[in-house]
TIKEFI-545284 format. One record per residue: residue number from 1; residue in three letters; x, y, z of N, C-alpha, C, CB in turn. Coordinates in steps of 0.001 Angstrom, whole numbers, plus 500000, padded with zeros to 6 digits. Glycine has a CB too. Layout:
NUM_ALA_X_Y_Z_X_Y_Z_X_Y_Z_X_Y_Z;
...
//
This chain:
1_UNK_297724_378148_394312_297485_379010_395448_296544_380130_395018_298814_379578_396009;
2_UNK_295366_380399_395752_294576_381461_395365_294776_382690_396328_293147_381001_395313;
3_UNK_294905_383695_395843_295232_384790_397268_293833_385940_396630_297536_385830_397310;
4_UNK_292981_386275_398309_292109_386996_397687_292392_388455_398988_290387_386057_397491;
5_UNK_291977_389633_398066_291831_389929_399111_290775_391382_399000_293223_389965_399706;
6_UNK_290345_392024_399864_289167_392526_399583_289205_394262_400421_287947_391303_400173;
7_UNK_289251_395126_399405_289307_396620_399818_287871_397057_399368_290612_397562_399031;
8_UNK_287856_398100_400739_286928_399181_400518_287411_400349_400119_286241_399442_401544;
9_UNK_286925_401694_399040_287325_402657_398775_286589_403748_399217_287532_402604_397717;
10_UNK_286598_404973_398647_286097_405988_398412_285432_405647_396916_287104_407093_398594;
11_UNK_284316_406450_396394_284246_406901_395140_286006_406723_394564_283536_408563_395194;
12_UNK_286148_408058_394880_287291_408719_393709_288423_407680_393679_288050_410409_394187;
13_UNK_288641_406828_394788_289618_406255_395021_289379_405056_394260_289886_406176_396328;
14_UNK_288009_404164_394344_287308_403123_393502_288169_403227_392434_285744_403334_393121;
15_UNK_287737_404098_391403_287746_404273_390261_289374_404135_389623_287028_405526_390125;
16_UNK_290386_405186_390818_291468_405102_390512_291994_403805_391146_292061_406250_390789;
17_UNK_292028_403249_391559_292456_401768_392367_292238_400644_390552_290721_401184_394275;
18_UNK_290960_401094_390444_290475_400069_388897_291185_399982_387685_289171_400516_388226;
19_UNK_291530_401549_387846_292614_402238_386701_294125_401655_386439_292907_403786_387168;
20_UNK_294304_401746_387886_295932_401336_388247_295856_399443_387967_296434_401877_390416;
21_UNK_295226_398792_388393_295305_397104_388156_294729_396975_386625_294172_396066_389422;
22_UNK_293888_397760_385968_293538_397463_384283_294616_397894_383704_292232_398237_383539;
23_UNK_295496_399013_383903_296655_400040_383352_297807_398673_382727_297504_401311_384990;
24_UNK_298093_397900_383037_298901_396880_382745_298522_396157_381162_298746_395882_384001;
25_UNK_297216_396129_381326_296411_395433_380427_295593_396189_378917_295387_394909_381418;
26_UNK_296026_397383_379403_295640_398030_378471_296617_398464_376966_295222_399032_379222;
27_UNK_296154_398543_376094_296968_398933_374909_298230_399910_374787_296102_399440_374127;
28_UNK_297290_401135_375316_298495_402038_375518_298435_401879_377355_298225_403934_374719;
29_UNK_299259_402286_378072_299470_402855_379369_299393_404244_379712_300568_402527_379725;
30_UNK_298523_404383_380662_298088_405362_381663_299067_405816_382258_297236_404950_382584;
31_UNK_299691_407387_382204_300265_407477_383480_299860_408014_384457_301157_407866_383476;
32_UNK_300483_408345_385885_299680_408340_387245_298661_409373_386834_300591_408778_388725;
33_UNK_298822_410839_386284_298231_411745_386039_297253_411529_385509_298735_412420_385595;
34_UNK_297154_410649_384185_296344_410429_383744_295348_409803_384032_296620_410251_383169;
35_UNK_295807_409147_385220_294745_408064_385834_294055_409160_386851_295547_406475_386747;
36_UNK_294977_409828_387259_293984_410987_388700_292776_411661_387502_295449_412989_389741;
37_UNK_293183_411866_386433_292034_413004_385380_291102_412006_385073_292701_413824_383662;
38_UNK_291319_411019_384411_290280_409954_383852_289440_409733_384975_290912_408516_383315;
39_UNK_290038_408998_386175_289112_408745_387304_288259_410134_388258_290102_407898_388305;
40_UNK_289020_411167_387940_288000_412177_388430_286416_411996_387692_288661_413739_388067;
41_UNK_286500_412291_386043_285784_412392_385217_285095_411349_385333_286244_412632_384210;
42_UNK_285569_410154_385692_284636_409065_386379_284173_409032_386990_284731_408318_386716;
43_UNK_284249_409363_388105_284000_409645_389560_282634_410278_389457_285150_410637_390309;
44_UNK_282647_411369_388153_281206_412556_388059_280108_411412_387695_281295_414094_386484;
45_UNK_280157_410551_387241_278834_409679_387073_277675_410154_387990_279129_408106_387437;
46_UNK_276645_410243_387543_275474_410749_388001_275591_412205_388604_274956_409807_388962;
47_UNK_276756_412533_388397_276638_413862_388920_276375_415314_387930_277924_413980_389648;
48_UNK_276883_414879_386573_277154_415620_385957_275852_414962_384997_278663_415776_385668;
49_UNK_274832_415507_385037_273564_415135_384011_274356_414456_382530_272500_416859_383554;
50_UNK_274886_416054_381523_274754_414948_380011_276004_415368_379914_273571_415202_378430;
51_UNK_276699_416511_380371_277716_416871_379353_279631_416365_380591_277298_419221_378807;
52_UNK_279651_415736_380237_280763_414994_381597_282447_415865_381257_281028_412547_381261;
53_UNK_282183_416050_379665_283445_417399_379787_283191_418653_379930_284275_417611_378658;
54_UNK_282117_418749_380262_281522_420232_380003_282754_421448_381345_279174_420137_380617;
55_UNK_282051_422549_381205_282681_423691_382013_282643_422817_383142_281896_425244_382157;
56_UNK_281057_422838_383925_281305_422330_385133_281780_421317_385906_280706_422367_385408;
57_UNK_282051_420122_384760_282963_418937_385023_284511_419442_384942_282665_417711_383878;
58_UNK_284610_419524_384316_286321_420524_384265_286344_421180_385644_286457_422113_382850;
59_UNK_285746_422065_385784_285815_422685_386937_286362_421894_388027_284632_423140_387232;
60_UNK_285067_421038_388556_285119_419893_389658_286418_419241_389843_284151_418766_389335;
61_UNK_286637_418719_388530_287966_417851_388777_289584_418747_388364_287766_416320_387630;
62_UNK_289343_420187_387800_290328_421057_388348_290774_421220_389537_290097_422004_388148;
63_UNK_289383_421976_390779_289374_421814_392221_290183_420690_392773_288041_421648_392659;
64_UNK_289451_419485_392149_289772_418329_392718_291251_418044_392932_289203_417376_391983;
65_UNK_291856_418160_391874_293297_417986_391504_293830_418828_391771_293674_417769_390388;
66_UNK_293513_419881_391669_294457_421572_392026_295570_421421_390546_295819_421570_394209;
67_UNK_294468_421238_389574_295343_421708_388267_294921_422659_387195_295637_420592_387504;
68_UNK_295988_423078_386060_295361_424442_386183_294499_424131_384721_296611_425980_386245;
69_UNK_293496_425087_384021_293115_424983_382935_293996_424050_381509_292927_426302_382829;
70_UNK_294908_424750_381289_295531_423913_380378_296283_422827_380926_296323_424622_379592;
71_UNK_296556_422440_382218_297021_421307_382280_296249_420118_382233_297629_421322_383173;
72_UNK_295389_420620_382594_294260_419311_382247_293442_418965_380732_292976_419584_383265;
73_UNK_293538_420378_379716_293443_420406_378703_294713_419434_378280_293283_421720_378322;
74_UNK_295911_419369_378820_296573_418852_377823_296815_417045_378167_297973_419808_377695;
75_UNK_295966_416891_379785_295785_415289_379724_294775_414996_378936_295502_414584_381028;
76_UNK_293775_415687_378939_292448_415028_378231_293103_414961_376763_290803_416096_378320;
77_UNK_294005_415612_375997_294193_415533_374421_295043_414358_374627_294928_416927_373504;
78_UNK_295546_414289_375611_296785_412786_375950_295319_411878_375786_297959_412593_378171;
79_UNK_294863_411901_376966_293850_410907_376749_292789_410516_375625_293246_411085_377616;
80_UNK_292680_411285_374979_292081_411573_373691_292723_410686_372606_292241_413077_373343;
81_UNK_293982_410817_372199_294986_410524_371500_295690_409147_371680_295768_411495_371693;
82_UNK_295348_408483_372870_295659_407047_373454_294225_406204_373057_295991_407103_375353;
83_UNK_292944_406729_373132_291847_406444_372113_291079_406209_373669_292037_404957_370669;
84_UNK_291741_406435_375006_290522_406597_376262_288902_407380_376035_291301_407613_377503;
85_UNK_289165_408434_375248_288097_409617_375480_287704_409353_373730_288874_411574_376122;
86_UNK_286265_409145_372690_286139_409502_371825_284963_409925_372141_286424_408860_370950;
87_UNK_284747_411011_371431_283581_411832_370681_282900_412317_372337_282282_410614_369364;
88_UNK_283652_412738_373604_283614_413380_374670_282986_412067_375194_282920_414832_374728;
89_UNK_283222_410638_375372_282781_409752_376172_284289_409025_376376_281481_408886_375550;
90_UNK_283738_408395_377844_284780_407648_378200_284401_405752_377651_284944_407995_380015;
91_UNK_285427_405480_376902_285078_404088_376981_284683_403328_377673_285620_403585_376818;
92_UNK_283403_402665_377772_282367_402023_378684_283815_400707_378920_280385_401457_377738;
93_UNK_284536_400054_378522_285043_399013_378768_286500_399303_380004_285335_398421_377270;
94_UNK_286416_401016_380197_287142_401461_381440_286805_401391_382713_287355_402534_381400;
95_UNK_285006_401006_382876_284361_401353_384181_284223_399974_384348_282986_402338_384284;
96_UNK_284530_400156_385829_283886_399294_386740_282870_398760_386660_283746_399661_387610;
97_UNK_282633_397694_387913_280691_398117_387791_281262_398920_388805_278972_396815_388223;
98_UNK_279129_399087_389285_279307_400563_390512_279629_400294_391754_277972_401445_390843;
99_UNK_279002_398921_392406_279530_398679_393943_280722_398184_393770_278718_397687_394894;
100_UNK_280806_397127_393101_282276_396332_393487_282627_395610_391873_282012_394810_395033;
101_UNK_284151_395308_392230_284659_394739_391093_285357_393595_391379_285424_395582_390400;
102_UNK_285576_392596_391102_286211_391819_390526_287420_391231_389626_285708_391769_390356;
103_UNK_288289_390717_390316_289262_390681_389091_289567_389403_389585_290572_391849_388846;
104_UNK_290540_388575_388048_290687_387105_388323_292208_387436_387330_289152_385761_387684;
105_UNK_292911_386814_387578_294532_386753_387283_295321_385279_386532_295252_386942_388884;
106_UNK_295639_385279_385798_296076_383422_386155_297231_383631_385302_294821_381797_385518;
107_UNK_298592_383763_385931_299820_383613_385689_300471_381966_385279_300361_384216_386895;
108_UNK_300701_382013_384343_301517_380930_384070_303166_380577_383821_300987_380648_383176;
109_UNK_303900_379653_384984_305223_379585_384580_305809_379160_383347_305709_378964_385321;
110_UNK_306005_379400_382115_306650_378576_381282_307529_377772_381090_306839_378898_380793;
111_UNK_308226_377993_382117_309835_376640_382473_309228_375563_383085_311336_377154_383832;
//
């Protein structure tokens, strides 16, 4: 049985929607928070010229979230420390592409 089915997002929502179905698959696990901070900081693509942690990215996705300075200091060291964020980049193997994504599944019963 193949079941497909096909959403439109927002930006911000894209990104976190991608987060939440890879989150399973990933080494360590994301939690919700972490996924709202990562996918903000995603979200800045093309917005934020070079520096994507800089003041004014922080800023943005402070607003965004309504969180405060150190709370988001202390997801990004979470995220840091799970090996998401090195050397102030996000692992290219977290993003999407840009219009649309794709995913393929294949569960197997063992009994």
């Amino acid at each position: 049985m193949r079941i497909i089915k096909t959403i439109t997002l927002t930006k911000d929502d894209y990104y976190k929607r991608h987060l939440h179905i890879i989150n399973p698959m990933l080494p360590k696990n994301l939690t919700p928070k972490e996924i709202d901070v990562l996918a903000g900081f995603m979200a800045l693509n093309g917005t934020i010229s070079n520096d994507r942690f800089g003041t004014t990215a922080r800023k943005m996705v402070i607003e965004q979230l309504s969180l405060s300075l150190p709370g988001l200091a202390n997801h990004l060291r979470s995220l840091r420390d799970k090996g998401f964020i090195k050397d102030d980049i996000i692992l290219p193997i977290l993003f999407p592409h840009d219009e649309s994504q794709e995913y393929e599944f294949k569960l197997i019963n063992a009994d």
